[in-house]
N, C-alpha and C positions, 0 to 999 in steps of 0.2 A: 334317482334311486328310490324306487318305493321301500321304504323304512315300514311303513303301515298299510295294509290294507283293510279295507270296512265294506262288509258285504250286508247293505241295505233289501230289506224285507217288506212289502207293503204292508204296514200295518193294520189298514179296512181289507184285508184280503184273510181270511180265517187260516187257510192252508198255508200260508205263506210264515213259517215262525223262524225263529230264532235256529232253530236246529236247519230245517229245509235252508238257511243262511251257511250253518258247518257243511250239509251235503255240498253244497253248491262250491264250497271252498278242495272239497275232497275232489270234487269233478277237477275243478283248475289245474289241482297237483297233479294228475294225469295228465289234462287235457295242454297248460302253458304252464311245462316247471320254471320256467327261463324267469317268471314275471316273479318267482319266491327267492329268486337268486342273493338280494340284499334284505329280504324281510326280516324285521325283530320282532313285530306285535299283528297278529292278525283278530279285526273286531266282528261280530255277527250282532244284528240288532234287528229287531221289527218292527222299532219304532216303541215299544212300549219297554220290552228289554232290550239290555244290552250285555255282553259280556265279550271279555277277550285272553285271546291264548295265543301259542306260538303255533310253530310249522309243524310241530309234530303231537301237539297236545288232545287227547280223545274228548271226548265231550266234559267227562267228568272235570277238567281241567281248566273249560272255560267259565271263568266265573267274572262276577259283577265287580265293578269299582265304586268303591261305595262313600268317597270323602272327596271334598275339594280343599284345599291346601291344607290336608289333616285335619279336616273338621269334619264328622259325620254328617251327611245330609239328611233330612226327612223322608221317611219311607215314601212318600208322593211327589215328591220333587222326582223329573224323567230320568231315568236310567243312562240313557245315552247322553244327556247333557251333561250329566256329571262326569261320565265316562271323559267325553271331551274336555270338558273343562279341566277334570281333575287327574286325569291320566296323560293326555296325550298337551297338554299346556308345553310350551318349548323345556320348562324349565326340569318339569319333571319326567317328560320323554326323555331327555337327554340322559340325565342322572338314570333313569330304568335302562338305556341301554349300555352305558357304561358301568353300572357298577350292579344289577339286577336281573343281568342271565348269566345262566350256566347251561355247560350241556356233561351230559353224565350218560354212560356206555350200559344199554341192559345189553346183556347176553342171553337167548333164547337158547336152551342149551337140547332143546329136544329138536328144535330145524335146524339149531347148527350156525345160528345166525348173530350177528351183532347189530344191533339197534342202537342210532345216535340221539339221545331222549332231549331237546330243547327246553328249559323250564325257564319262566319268567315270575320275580316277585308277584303276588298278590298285592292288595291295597294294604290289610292290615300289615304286611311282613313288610312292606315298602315302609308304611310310616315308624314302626317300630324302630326299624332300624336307624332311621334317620333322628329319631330320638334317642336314642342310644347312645348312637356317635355324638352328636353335642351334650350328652349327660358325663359321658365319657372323657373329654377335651375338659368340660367341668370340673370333674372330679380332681384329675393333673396337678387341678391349679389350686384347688382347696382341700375337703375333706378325707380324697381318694376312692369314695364311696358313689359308684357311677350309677348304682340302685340295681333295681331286679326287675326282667322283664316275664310275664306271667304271661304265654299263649297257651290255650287248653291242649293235651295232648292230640294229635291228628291235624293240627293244624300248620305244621310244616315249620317247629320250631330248630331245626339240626339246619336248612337253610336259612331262617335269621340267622343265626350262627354264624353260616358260610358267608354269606351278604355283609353281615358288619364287619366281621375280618378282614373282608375284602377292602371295606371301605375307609377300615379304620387306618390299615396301613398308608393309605395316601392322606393321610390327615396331615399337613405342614404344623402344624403345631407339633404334633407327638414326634416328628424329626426319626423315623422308620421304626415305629416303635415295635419290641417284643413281646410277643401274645403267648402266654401259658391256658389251656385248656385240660380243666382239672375234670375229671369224671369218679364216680364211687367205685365202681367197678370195671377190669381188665375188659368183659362182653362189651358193658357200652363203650370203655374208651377205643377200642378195635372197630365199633361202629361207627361213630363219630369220624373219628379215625379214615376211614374207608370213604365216607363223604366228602369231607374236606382235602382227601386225593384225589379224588373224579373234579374237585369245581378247581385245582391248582392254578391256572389261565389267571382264573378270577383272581386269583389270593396274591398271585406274581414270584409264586416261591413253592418249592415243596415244602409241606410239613414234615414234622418229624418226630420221633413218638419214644418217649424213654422209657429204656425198661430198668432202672435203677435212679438210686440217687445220684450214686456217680456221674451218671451219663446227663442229670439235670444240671449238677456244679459243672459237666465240658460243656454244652449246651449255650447254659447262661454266659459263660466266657466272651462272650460278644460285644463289642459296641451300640449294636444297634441292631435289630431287625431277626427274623427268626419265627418261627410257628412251633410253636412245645407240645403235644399232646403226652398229660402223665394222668397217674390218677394221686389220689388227696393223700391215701396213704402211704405214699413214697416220699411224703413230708413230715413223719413220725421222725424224731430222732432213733439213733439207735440205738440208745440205752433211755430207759422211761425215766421221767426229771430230768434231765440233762437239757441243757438248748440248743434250736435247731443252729447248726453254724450259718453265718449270712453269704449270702450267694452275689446279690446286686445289691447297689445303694440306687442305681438307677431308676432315672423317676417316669419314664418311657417305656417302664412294662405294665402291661394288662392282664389280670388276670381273671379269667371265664369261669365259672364255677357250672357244671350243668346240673341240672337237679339240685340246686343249693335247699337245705332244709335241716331244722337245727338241730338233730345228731352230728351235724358232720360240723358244723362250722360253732367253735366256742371260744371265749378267746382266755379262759382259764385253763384248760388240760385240751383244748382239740386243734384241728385242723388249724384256724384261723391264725388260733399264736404263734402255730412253726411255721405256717408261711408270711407273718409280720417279720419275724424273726429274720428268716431267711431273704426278706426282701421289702424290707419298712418301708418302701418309698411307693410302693407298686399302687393303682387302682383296681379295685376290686367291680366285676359286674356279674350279676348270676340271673340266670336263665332255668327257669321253671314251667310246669304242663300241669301244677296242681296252686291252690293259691299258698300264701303263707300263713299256717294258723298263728289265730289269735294270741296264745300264750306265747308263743315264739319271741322270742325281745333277741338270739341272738342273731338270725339270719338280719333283719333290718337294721342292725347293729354294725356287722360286716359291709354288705351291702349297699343300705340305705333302702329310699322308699319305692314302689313301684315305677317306671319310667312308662311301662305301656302295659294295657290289660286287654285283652281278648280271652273273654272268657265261652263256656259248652255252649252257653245260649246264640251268641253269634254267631261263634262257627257252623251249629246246627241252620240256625236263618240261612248263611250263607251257604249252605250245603257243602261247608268242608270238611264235617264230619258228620253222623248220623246221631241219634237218640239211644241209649242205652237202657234196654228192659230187663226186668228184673223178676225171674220166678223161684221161689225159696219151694223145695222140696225136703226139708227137717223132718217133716211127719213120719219118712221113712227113715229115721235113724236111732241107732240106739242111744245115742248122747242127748241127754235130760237138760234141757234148758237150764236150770234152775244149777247146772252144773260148770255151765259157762262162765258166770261171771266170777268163780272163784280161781278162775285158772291166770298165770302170774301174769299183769296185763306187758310186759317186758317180754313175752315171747317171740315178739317178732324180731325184735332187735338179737333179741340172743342166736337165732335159727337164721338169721340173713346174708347171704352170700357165702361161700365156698361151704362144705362142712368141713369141720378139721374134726383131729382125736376129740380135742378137748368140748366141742360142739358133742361128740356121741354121748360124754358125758354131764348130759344136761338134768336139769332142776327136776324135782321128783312129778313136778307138778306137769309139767311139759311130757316127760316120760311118759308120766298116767295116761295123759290124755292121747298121747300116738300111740298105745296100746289100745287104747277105744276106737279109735279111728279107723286102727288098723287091722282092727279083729277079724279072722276070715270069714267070719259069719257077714260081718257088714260090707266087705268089700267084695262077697259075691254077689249082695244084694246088690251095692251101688254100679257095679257092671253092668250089672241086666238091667237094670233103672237106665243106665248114660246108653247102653246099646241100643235099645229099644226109643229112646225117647230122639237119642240123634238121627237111627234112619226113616223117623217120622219124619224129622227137619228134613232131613236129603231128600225126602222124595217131594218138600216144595221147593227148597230153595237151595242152590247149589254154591257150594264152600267147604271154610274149614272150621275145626274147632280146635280148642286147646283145655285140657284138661289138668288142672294145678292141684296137688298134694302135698302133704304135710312133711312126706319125708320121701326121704329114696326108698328106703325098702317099699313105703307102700305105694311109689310110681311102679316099682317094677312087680310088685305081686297084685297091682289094679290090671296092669297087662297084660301079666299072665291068664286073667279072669277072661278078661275082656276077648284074646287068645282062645282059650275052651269055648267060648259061646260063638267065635268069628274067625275060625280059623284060615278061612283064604285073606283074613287081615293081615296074617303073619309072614315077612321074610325078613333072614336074616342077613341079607346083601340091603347096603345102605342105598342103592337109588332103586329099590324095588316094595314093593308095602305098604300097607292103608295106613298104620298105626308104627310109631316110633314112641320112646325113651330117650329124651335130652335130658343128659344129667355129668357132672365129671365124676372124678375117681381116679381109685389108684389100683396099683397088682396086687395090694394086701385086702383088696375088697372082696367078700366072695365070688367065688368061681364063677352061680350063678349070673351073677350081675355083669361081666364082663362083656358080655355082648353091646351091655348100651353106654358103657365107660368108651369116651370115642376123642380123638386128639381133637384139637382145634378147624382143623382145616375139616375132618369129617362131620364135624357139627355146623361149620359152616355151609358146606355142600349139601346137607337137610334142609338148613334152613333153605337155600335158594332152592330146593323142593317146594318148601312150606310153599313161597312168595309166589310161586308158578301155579297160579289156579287153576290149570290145566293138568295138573301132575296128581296123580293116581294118591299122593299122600294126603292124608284127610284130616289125621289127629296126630297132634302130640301130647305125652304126659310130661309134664315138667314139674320142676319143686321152687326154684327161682329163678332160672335160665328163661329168659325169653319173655320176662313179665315186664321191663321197661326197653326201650328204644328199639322194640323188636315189630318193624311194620309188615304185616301181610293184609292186605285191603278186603282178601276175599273171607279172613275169617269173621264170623259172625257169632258164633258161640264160643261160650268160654266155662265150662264148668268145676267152680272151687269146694274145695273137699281141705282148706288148710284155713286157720284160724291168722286174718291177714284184720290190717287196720292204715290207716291215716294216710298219708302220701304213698304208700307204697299199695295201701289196696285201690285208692284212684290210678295209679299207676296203672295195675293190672290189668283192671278192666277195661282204662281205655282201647286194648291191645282188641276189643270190637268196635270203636268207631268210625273205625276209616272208610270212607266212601268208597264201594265199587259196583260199576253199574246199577242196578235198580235195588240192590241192599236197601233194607229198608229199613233197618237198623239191627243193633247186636243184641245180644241177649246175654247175660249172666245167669246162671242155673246156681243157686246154691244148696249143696247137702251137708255143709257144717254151722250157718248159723251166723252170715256174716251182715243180717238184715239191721243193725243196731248199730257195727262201727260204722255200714254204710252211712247211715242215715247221720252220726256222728262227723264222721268227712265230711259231709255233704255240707255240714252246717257251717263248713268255711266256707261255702262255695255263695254265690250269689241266688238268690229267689229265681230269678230265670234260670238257673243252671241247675238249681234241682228239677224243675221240670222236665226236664231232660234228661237226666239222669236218674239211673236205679228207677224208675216208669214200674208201677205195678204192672203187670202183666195182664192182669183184669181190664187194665185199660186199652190193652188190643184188642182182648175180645171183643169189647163192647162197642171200637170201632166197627171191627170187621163185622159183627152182628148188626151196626146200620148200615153198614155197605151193601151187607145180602140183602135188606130188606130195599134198598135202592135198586139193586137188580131184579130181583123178582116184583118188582114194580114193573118193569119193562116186557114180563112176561105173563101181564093181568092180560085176561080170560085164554091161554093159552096153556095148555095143560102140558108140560112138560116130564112132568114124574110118571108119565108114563113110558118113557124111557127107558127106564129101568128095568122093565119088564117085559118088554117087548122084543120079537125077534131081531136076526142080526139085517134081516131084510129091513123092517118096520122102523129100524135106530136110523137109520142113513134119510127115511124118509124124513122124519120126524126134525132129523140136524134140520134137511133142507126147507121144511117147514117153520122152522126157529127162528130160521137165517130171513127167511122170507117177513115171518111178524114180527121181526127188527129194523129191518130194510125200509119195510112200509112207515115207520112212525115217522115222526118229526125229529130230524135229524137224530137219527135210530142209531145206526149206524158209528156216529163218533159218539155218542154218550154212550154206547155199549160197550165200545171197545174200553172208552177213560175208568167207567164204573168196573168193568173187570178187574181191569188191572191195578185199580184201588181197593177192590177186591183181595185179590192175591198177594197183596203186600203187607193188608190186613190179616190176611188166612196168615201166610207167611210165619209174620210174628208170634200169630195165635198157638201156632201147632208146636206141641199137641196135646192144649189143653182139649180138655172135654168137649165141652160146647163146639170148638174147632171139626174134632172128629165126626161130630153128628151133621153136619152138613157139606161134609168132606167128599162126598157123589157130588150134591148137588155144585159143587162149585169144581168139581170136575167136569159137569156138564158144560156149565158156561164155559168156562176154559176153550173145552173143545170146540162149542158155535164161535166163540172171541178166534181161536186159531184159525176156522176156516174162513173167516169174514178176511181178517185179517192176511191169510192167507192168499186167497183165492179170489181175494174181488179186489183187493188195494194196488194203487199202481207208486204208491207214496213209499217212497223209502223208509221214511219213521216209523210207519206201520210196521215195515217188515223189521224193521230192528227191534220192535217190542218184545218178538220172539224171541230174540238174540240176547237175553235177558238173566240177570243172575236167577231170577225165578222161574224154574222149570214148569212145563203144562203139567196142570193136574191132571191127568186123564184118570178120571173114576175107572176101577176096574170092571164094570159092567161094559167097558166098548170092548169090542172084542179087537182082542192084540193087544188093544191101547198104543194103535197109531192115532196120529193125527189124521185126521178125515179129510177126504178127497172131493172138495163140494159137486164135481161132475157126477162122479159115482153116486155125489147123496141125490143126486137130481136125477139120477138115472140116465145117463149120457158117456157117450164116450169121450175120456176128454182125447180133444183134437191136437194135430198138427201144426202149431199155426201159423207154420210156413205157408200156409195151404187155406184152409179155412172151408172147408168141401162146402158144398151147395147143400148137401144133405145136413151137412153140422149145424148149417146157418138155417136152416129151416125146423131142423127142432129145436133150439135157440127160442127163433120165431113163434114156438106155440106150446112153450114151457107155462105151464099155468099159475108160477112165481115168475111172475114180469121183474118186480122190483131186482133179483137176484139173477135174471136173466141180464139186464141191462148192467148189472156189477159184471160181471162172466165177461160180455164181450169189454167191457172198458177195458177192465184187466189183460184180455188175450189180443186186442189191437195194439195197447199201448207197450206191449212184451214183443207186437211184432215190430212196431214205428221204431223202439230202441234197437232191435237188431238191425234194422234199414236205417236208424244211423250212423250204425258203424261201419256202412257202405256207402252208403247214397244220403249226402248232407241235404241236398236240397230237396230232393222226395221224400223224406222225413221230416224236414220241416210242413210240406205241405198238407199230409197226411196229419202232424203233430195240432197243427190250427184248425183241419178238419172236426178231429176230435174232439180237440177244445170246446168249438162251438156246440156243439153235442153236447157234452157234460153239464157248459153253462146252461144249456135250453131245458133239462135235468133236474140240474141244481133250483135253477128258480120258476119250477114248475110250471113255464111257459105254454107247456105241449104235455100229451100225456106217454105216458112213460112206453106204450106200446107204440107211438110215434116215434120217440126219442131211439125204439131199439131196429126201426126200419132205414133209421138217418143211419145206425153203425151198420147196420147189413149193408147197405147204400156203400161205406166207406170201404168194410170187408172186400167187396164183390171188383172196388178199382182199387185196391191193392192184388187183387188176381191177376186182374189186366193187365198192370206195371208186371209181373212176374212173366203177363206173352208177349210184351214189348221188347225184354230185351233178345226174346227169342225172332222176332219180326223183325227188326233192328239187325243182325247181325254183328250185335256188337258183345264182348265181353261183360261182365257184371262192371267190373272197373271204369271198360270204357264207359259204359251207360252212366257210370258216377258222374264223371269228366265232362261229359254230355251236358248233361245236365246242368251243370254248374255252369259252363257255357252259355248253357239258353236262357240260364235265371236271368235276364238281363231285358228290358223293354227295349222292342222292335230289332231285337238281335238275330232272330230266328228268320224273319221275312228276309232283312238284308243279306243275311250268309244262305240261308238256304243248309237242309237236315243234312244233303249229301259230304257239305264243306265241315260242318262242325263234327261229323261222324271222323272226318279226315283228322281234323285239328284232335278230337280226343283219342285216336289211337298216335298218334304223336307225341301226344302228353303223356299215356300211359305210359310209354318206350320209354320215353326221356327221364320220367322221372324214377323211373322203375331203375334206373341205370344210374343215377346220382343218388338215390338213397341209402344213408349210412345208417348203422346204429343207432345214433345218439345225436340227427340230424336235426330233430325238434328240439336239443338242449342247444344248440348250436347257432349264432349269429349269423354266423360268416357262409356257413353251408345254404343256410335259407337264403340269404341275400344269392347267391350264385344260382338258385335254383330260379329264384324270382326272376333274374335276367332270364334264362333260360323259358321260360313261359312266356313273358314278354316279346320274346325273339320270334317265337313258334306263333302267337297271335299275330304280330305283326307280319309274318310270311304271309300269313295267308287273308289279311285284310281286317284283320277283326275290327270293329270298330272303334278307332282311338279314343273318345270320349269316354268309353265303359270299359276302357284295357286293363286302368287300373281297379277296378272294381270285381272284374274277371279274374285278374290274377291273385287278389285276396281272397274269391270263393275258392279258386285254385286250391291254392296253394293249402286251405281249411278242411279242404276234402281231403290232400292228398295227406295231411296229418291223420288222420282216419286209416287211413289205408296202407300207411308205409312202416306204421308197425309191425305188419302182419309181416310186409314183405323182405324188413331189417330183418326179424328173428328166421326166414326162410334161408336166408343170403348167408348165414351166420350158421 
């Protein structure tokens, strides 16, 4: 039972990484699903990294194991031994597969499709948890106080969650204990909620979610055992002084606290005393994404001390979540600094979660200030400021944003704005439209507003918009809905226009750090002023984790301003701005010119394409600051030589995936169309065939006056043909595949010179023509000619049988197997094994040599995997 697989990378081999490690694993799942049949943990390593993920997890997913028996290792101590050591040891394998996956159902709801998502602990979520549950067992037996676990938001605290539930239930001490999971709000306890339904397997029970107190007194009624999802204030008495009535004396209940922080937990008038009240005997553990400030005495009070910390800085090292920047645009508003600190610092608490009557009627001071806010002088400014500044973002980097206000009226009269300046933004059908309003309400709201007062289930159905980075929806305006436990990976901006502070403004914003694809981090825009409580928050957080967070923005530029000057290093005494100005004839030359004093340097080639692309991740953040804009051609232009290099000469999958990239090409609008460039066209060639590869093609090839770009060209268009001929002919693509090889190396280490190097791939070109009148000489099929082949791959097989016997045996084998092939015959033991005899049979008919039968019958049977897909879905 392979439980693990570990796809080993030559470390002394440059091209050989960690990711070419993931491709190679994506090949298998095509190529042998059967061998994934009992996998838990799949490892990729080069020997210098390592990291590991499951059967269905993308790149982003495979990350490092970074401890050995819960003790951080030294950042130089090897990747992969720790991996081994500390991952995959019996003791802690075991325990990760038993009590550390889950699989959870995405729905694709535009193909229509349901995806089974495999997720396995990380290192941090693994130790935490295990510290937890022994804090936890602790608690039971003394103070009740199992403490507070503090992972930064993004870093996958809803499954610790899921994970300790799981584990805590089968604790023999706690004798099936019952788990109360408290949330501040109905949104998060629904999402919470919604997680810990998709991982149930794990947990051994459904949960179960009250919507009253009543239903928590039938609930608790139990002996033993149970999963409770309520929120904190459905433990209010119902008349204020009065005490909560007692539910359990039971000392076997747990109770979850998410976001525990001290408004909510007090043990004079708040949450804490009705639930003592109601259940004196219980432990208490809370779970938080922000730390616990310092004044706080009653959260650690409740709780107790920290159990485990991961805080922005690690998760950023680990790349589990990205950096959060930070650009203040105040200049453009009418609200007076000097005016902010009078305003009552209790507004947030007073303005937080639902709005009631009694909320409309707020403090003169709050009023005032949503009246400045909200002025339509300023919100038609800040329209055109968010519209303009965001389809700057869009046209580098592809995502969403989220746009938070002070109140509803001014969510809905910002989108009105925003509406007049973008009108194909606007529909009123919820799964159509750039730009949405999440917000509740009632019939007594005005008229107006009705459109984006929307039930439950229809705000849910947006949000699985939002989460679809693929879905036409780009922005929402919200006022509190959607600022904590609300994950979309692909949003990256977040623009606040509402006077936020302390855990809830960290909250917020982390709603940009989630990693997806080449993000390169979030950005925070703010036009009310929140550059002081940031910095206030911040100051509970750790010296590492300010750096990370809130990032002036100046500090992108000044990346991305050394990145350019990194690139344009790569383009000394080559005048490229002339580009610009030159015809649509004269551009194409000039790329292929580019392409060529790239090509030629010292390993030109990879440090243009890395520099680009650190490039663009820098532009990225930068835009659209100033500075950004003014070199905004020029880093269009590289964009486009990085596309066609990348394009058009790479035969490496990671190349091509570079493309495939959160970060859109710049294409400076001086290209004309603003396609990406066709490096044939830039060279002036027709591009070929290359089924074919004409004599004529290969001869201007031959006397292109960019050799270096010439010898890219063919690698690219042999190794595009060798992979279609191996999805016919296993063993003439491999021979072809070694040919090449040796080419490349002779290349790579400058052995020969490069107009040598491109006469060995003409040489190669010219007998893949050949192979193409062989099968017409032969009289045989494309198929049989496979069969053939694979036949002859075998020393002195050919002399003994003779071409006329093996032409026999391979149209025998075609028939035969063409006739036994099923659907789903490569998932299948039993079908293969039957076929194998059947090969067996047909060689030994006709003499084949029994020493090499069974070797025959494995290239067999290898090709015929190649081939029988085509002819299942024919059959079918």
């Amino acid at each position: 039972m392979p439980l693990v697989l570990i796809e080993l990378k030559n470390p002394a081999d440059e091209n050989a990484t960690i990711w070419s490690a993931f491709n190679q694993f994506e090949t298998y799942k095509q190529q042998i699903p059967s061998v994934f049949r009992f996998n838990e943990i799949l490892v990729i390593s080069d020997g210098l990294e390592a990291r590991a993920g499951t059967l269905t997890s993308n790149k982003e997913r495979f990350t490092p194991w970074k401890t050995i028996d819960g003790k951080k290792m030294p950042k130089t101590a090897p990747q992969l031994e720790i991996l081994l050591k500390g991952m995959l040891n019996k003791e802690v394998l075991m325990d990760l597969i038993r009590h550390f996956i889950v699989f959870e159902i995405d729905k694709d709801k535009r193909e229509g499709s349901v995806k089974i998502i495999k997720k396995i602990a990380a290192y941090h979520q693994y130790n935490a948890v295990n510290k937890a549950v022994q804090s936890t067992i602790n608690a039971t037996k003394k103070d009740k106080r199992a403490g507070v676990v503090w992972h930064t938001q993004g870093s996958g605290k809803s499954l610790i969650m899921v994970f300790y539930t799981g584990k805590l239930v089968l604790q023999p001490e706690l004798e099936n204990p019952t788990i109360i999971l408290l949330t501040d709000r109905n949104d998060l306890d629904d999402q919470l909620f919604g997680t810990f339904s998709r991982c149930h397997e794990l947990l051994r029970q459904e949960p179960k979610q009250a919507e009253s107190r009543d239903e928590i007194k039938e609930l608790l009624k139990v002996s033993s055992g149970g999963i409770i999802f309520t929120t904190i204030q459905k433990f209010l008495p119902e008349e204020k002084g009065k005490k909560y009535p007692l539910l359990s004396e039971r000392k076997n209940i747990i109770v979850i606290a998410d976001e525990a922080h001290r408004s909510q937990y007090d043990f004079i008038d708040g949450f804490a005393k009705h639930i003592r009240d109601a259940l004196p005997n219980a432990s208490f553990i809370g779970f938080t994404g922000t730390p616990i400030e310092k004044a706080d005495r009653s959260t650690p009070a409740v709780f107790g001390k920290y159990v485990d910390v991961y805080d922005v800085e690690q998760a950023v090292e680990d790349e589990v979540t990205v950096r959060i920047f930070y650009e203040s645009r105040l200049a453009k508003l009418e609200l007076k600094p000097e005016e902010r600190p009078k305003i009552d610092k209790d507004f947030e608490e007073v303005t937080e979660g639902e709005e009631t009557e009694h909320k409309e009627k707020l403090k003169s001071k709050w009023a005032r200030l949503e009246k400045i806010v909200g002025s339509p002088n300023r919100i038609k400014r800040i329209a055109k400021d968010i519209v303009n500044h965001w389809e700057e973002r869009l046209n580098v980097l592809d995502g969403k944003a989220m746009i938070v206000c002070m109140s509803r009226r001014i969510c809905i009269d910002l989108h009105n704005e925003i509406i007049k300046l973008k009108p194909e933004w606007y529909n009123k059908d919820d799964d159509k439209g750039v730009l949405k309003v999440i917000m509740t309400g009632s019939a007594s709201d005005p008229v107006d507003w009705q459109e984006h007062i929307r039930t439950k289930d229809r705000r849910k159905a947006i949000g699985e918009r939002m989460k679809d980075a693929s879905d036409p929806l780009k922005i929402v305006i919200v006022r509190d809905m959607w600022l904590t436990g609300f994950d979309v990976p692909s949003l990256h901006t977040m623009y606040i226009d509402k006077p936020m502070r302390g855990h809830g403004l960290m909250q917020a914003i982390a709603r940009v750090n989630r990693v997806f694809k080449d993000k390169p981090g979030g950005l925070i825009v703010d036009y009310i002023g929140i550059a002081y409580e940031l910095k206030k928050a911040l100051s509970e957080y750790t010296a590492g984790d300010r750096k990370e967070t809130g990032i002036p923005q100046e500090e992108a530029v000044a990346l991305m301003q050394e990145k350019y000057e990194i690139v344009c290093g790569l383009f000394h005494k080559f005048n490229y701005k002339k580009f610009f100005t030159a015809t649509t004839k004269d551009k194409m030359k000039i790329i292929a010119d580019a392409i060529e004093h790239i090509l030629k340097q010292e390993k030109g080639k990879e440090r243009f394409l890395k520099y680009v692309s650190e490039l663009s991740k820098a532009f990225a953040l930068a835009v659209p600051h100033e500075e950004a804009i003014k070199i905004r051609d020029n880093v269009g232009f590289f964009q486009v030589v990085r596309s066609a290099i990348a394009k058009n000469t790479s035969t490496k999958i990671s190349d091509r995936e570079d493309l495939e990239t959160a970060i859109k090409q710049i294409i400076s609008k001086a290209i004309v169309s603003d396609r990406v460039i066709d490096i044939f066209e830039a060279a002036g060639l027709k591009k070929p065939d290359i089924s074919i590869l004409s004599e004529e093609f290969l001869e201007e090839v031959k006397n292109m006056p960019q050799k270096n770009l010439a010898f890219e060209m063919l690698k690219k268009l042999l190794n595009d043909e060798i992979k279609i001929r191996h999805k016919k002919n296993l063993v003439q693509a491999r021979s072809f595949a070694e040919m090449l090889d040796k080419a490349i190396k002779a290349y790579t280490n400058k052995n020969i010179e490069t107009a040598e190097v491109i006469e060995q791939l003409i040489e190669l070109a010219k007998k893949m023509q050949n192979e193409n009148k062989r099968t017409k000489e032969m009289g045989l099929s494309e198929d049989e000619v496979a069969f053939y082949d694979a036949l002859a791959d075998h020393e002195g097989v050919k002399e003994v049988m003779g071409d006329e016997k093996l032409m026999i045996i391979a149209r025998e084998l075609v028939e035969s197997i063409h006739n036994s092939v099923t659907i789903d015959w490569t998932m299948r033991e039993n079908v293969q094994a039957e076929m194998r005899v059947k090969v067996k049979k047909i060689l030994r008919k006709y003499g084949y040599p029994p020493d090499k039968q069974q070797k025959a019958a494995d290239t067999v049977l290898e090709q015929a995997k190649l081939l029988c897909k085509d002819w299942a879905e024919a059959q079918s």
